[in-house]
C-alpha atoms as one frame of an Amber mdcrd trajectory, in Angstrom:
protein
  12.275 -38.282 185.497  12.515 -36.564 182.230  10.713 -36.285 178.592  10.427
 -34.567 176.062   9.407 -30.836 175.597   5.924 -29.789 174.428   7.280 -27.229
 172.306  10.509 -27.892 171.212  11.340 -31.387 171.410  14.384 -30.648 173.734
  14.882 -32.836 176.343  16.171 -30.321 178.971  13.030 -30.051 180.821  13.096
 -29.226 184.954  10.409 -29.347 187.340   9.624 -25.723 188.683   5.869 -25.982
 190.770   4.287 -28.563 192.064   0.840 -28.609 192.508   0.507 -31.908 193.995
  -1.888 -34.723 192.863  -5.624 -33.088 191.542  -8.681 -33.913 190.162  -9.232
 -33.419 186.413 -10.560 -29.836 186.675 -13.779 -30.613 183.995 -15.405 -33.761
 185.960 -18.069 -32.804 187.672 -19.397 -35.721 189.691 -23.282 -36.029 190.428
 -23.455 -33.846 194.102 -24.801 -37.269 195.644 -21.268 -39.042 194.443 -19.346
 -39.973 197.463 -15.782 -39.819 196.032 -13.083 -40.254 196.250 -12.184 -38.350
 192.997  -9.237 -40.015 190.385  -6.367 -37.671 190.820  -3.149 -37.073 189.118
  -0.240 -35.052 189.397  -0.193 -31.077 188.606   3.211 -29.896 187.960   4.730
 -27.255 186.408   8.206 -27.849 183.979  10.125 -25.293 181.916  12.255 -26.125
 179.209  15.506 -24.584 179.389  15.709 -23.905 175.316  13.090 -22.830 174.123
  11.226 -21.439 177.861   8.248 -23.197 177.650   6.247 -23.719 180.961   4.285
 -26.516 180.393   2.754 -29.389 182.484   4.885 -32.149 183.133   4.839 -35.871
 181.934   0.899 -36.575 182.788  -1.319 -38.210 180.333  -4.472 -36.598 178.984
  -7.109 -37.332 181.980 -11.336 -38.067 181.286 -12.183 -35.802 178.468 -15.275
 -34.392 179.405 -17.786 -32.507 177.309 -17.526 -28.577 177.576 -20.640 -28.070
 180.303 -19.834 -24.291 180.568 -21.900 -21.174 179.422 -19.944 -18.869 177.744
 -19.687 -15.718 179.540 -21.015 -12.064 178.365 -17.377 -10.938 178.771 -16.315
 -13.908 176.129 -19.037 -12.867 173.933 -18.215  -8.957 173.864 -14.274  -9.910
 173.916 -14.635 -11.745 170.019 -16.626  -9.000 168.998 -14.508  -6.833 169.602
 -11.288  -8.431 168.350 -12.734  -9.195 164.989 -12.944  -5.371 165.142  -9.976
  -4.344 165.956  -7.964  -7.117 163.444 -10.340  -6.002 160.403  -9.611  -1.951
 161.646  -5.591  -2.784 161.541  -5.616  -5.148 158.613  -8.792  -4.375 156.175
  -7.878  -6.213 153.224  -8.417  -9.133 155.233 -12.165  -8.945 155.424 -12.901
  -9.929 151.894 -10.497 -12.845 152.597 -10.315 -16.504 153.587 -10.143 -17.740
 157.044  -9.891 -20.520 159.258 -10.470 -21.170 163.295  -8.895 -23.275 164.900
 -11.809 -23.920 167.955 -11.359 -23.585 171.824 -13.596 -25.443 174.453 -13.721
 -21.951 176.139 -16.029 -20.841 173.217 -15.016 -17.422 171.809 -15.614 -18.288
 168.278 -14.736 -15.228 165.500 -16.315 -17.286 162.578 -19.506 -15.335 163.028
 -18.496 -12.112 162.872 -15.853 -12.415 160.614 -18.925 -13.653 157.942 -20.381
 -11.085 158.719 -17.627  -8.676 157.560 -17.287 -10.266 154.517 -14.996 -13.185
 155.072 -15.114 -17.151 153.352 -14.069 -20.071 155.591 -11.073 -21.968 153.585
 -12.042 -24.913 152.428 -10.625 -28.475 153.003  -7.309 -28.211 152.415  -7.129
 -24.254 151.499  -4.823 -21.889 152.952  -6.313 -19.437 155.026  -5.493 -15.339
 154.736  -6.185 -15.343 158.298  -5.795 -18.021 160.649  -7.429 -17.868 164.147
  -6.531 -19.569 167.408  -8.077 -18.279 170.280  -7.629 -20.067 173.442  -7.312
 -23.081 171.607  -4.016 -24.330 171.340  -3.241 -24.778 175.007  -5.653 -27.685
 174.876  -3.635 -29.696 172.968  -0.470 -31.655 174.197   2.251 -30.925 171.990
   2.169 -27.354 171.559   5.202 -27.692 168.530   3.179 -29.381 166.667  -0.065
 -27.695 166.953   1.646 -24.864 166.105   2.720 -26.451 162.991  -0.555 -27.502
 161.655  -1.705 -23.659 162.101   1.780 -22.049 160.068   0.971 -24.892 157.291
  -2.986 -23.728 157.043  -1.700 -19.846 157.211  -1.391 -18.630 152.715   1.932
 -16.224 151.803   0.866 -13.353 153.449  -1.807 -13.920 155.504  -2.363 -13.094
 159.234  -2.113 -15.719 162.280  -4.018 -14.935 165.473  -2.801 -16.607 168.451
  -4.606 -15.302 171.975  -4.062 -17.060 174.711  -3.607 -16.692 178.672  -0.427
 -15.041 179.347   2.242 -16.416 181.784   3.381 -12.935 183.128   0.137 -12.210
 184.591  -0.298 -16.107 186.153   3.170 -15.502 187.656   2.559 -11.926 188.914
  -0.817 -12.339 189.818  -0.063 -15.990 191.414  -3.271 -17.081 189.202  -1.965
 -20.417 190.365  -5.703 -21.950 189.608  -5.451 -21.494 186.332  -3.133 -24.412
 186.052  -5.398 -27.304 185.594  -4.901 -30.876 183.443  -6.290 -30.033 179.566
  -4.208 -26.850 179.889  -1.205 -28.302 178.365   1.158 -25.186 178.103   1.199
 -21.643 179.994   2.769 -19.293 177.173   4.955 -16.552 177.350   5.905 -14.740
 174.135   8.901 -15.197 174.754   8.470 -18.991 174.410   6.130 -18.853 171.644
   8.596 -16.739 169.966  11.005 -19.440 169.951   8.700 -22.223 168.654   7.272
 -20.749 166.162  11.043 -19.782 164.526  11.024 -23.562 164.347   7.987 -23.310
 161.802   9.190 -20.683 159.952   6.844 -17.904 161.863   7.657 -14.671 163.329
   5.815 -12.498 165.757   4.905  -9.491 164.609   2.556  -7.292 166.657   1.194
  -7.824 170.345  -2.089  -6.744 172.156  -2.205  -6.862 175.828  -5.843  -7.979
 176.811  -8.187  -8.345 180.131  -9.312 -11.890 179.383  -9.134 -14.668 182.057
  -7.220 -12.741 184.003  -4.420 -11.473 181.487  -4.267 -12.905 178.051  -2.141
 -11.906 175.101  -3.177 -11.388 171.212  -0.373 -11.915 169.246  -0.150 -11.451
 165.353   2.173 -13.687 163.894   3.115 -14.103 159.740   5.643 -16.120 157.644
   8.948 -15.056 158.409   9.287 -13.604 155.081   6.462 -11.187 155.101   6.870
 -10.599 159.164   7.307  -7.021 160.349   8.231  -6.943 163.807   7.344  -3.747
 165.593   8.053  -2.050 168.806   4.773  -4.097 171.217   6.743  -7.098 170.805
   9.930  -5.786 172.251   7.484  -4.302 174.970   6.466  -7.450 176.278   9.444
  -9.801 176.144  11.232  -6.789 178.284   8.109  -7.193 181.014   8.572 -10.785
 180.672  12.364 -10.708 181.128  12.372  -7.925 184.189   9.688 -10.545 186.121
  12.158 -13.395 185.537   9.759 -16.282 184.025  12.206 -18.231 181.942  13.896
 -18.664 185.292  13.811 -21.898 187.007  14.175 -20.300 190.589  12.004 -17.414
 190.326   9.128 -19.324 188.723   9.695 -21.914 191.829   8.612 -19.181 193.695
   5.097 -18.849 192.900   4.333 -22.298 194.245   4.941 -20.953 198.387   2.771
 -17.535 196.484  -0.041 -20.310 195.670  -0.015 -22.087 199.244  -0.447 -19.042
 201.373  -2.976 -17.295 199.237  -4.891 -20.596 199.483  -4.015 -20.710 203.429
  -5.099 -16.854 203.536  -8.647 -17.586 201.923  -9.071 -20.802 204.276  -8.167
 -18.043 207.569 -10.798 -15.776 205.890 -13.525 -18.128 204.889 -13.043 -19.320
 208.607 -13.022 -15.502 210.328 -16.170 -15.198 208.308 -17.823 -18.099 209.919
 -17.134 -17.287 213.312 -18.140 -14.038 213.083 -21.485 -16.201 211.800 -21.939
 -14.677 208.803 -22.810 -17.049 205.714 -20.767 -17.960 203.115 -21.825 -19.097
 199.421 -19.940 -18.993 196.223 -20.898 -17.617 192.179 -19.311 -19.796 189.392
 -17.693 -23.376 189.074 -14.959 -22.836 187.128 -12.532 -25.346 185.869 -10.426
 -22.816 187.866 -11.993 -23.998 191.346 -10.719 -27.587 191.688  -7.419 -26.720
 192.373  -8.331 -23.379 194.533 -10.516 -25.273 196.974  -8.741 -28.060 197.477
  -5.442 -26.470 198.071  -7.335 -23.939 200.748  -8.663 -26.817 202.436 -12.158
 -25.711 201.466 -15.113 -27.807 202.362 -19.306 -27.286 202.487 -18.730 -26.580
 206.266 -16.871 -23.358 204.834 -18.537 -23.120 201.552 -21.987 -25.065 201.623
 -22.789 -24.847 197.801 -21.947 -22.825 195.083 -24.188 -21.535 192.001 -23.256
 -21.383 188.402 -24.925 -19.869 184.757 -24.878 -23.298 183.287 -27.930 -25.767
 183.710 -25.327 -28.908 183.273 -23.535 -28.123 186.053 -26.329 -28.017 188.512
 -26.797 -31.298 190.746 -23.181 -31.688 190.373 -20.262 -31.099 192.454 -16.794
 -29.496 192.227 -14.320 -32.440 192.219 -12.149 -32.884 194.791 -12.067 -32.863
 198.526 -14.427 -29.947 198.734 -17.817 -31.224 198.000 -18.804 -28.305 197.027
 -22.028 -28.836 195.626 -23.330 -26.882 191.934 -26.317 -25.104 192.005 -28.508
 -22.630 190.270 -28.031 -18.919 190.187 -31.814 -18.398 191.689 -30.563 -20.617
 195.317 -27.803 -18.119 196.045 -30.403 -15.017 195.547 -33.032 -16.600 197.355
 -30.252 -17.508 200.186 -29.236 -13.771 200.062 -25.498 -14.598 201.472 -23.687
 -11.960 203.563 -20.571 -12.764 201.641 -20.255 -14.213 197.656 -17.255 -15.810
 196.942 -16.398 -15.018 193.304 -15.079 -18.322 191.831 -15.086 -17.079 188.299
 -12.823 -13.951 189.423 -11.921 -12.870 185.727 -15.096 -12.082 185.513 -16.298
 -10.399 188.770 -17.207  -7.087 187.347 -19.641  -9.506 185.166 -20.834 -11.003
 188.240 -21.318  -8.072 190.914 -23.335  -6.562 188.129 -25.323  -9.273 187.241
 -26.798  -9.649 190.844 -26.638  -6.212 191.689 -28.873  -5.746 188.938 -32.318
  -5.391 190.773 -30.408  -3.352 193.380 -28.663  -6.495 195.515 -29.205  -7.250
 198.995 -25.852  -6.155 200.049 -23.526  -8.570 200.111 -19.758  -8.644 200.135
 -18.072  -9.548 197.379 -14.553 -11.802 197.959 -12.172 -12.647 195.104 -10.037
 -15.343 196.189  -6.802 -14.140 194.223  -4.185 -12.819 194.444  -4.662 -12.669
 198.221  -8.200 -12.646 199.134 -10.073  -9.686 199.079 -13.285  -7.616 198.908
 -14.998  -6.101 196.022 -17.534  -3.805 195.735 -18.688  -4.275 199.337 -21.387
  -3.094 200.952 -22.404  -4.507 203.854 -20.366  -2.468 207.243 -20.148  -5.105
 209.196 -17.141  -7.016 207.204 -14.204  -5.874 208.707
């Protein structure tokens, strides 16, 4: 089987992880719905020109309206990077600008008003063009990308952040791969595409969000600086071997025995009778779950910050059902198993607030293990 690339439009395109089949990681059944769940297959493909890793030939699966709350971390992370783009690049906040949304949330548009900037209208070319966990939504990357060099004005400023493949393959983030996430980017990839659209990269920012992300400044060609932060990351990049077919193969055994080692943990847990319950329901937790083997007799329910969620269930085998944040307190769990790990500092502090009950902390990934734990009993 074969098609066409994402990014490119090349038609060398290889199969590198397979994920087997999964449930579309944003339905979230009523908890009372017996299943089974649709699945389809999760696979991972890199194109051999241009070094895109990007999900194979799957169709676009039950869009399903955004139910999540956007995080405190999410909130504080656009703050800040409106700050730090208008501190390297003033001129730019009595200029015109356009975002190019995310389902994540995350929007700039606020602050960037606030600092003096006009939204482009219909049609107008933008002096700075956001995308901020946007892009990987859609299918073809190429010509997404497009549409954002063709809305960016002579030189103006395109924002691109978005979840970095280094980190996903060193940090065997293998959740994170979910249908809707069409592409998993490394700069050296998007580097390559955009030369097809006339853009050039220009400056990088390594970032904490979702586990790793990237902010990358990209401009015309013409008006494109390149300095040394690119050449930084494309040698990180090339030293971990992503663009190779083999080594990337690798991080599908990575993704089966962390998800065997949290099943053997979940389980020593249990017989050691100690209970069990889990913070967040991340689009993230589909594929986790099901590929540890994760049911309610190992995970009874799990809580989460957003009211739509709750009376659902995570898709899948698991049955995991969704509850709210006040059932895991009251329950006071020996162990919380922190679904939403790119976020667990968030999380430990938000029930450790009014001083905890002392529970144990587990984040699932890499390998399972603890953090911040209290209790001395957990060994």
């Amino acid at each position: 089987m074969s098609f066409e690339c994402r990014g490119c439009g090349a038609e060398n395109v290889v199969p590198v992880v397979d994920i087997g089949d999964q449930p579309c990681a944003d339905h979230f059944p009523p908890a009372d719905s017996p299943g089974p769940d649709p699945r389809w297959p999760l696979a991972l493909w890199l194109c051999r020109e241009c070094t895109l890793v990007q999900l194979g030939p799957v169709e676009a699966q039950m869009a399903e309206e955004p139910l999540a709350v956007e995080s405190a971390t999410s909130r504080a992370h656009a703050e800040a990077g409106v700050k730090e783009i208008l501190s390297d690049h003033p001129e730019l906040s009595s200029g015109t600008v356009f975002e190019f949304g995310s389902p994540h949330g995350g929007s700039w548009l606020d602050h960037l008003y606030v600092a003096g900037c006009r939204l482009a209208g219909d049609g107008e070319k933008a002096d700075l063009v956001v995308d901020v966990h946007g892009i990987v939504h859609e299918p073809q990357y190429g010509d997404s990308l497009k549409l954002r060099a063709e809305r960016l004005a002579p030189g103006g400023l395109l924002v691109m952040e978005f979840h970095h493949l280094l980190p996903l393959f060193i940090g065997n983030q293998f959740d994170t791969i979910r249908h809707g996430h069409w592409a998993y980017v490394s700069l050296r990839a998007l580097q390559n595409i955009a030369a097809l659209h006339g853009l050039t990269v220009e400056s990088v920012n390594q970032v904490d969000m979702y586990g790793g992300s990237l902010m990358v400044m990209l401009r015309h060609t013409a008006d494109a600086k390149p300095d040394q932060s690119v050449d930084v990351v494309l040698e990180d990049e090339e030293a971990a071997g992503i663009a190779d077919e083999v080594q990337l193969g690798s991080l599908q055994e990575a993704a089966r025995h962390a998800a065997g080692a949290l099943h053997e943990e979940l389980s020593r847990h249990q017989a050691a009778g100690r209970t069990v319950l889990g913070y967040g329901a991340p689009s993230k937790a589909p594929v986790l779950l099901d590929l540890s083997n994760v049911t309610t007799d190992l995970l009874p329910f799990t809580v989460d910050l957003a009211p739509g969620k709750h009376g659902r269930r995570i898709p899948g085998a698991c049955m995991v059902p969704i509850r709210p944040i006040e059932e895991l307190k009251a329950a006071r769990p020996d162990v919380v198993l922190v679904l939403t790990w790119d976020i667990a500092d968030e999380i430990v502090a938000q029930l450790e607030a009014d001083g905890g009950w002392g529970a144990t902390y587990l984040v699932p990934l890499p390998e399972p293990h603890e953090l911040g734990a209290r209790r001395q009993d957990v060994s």
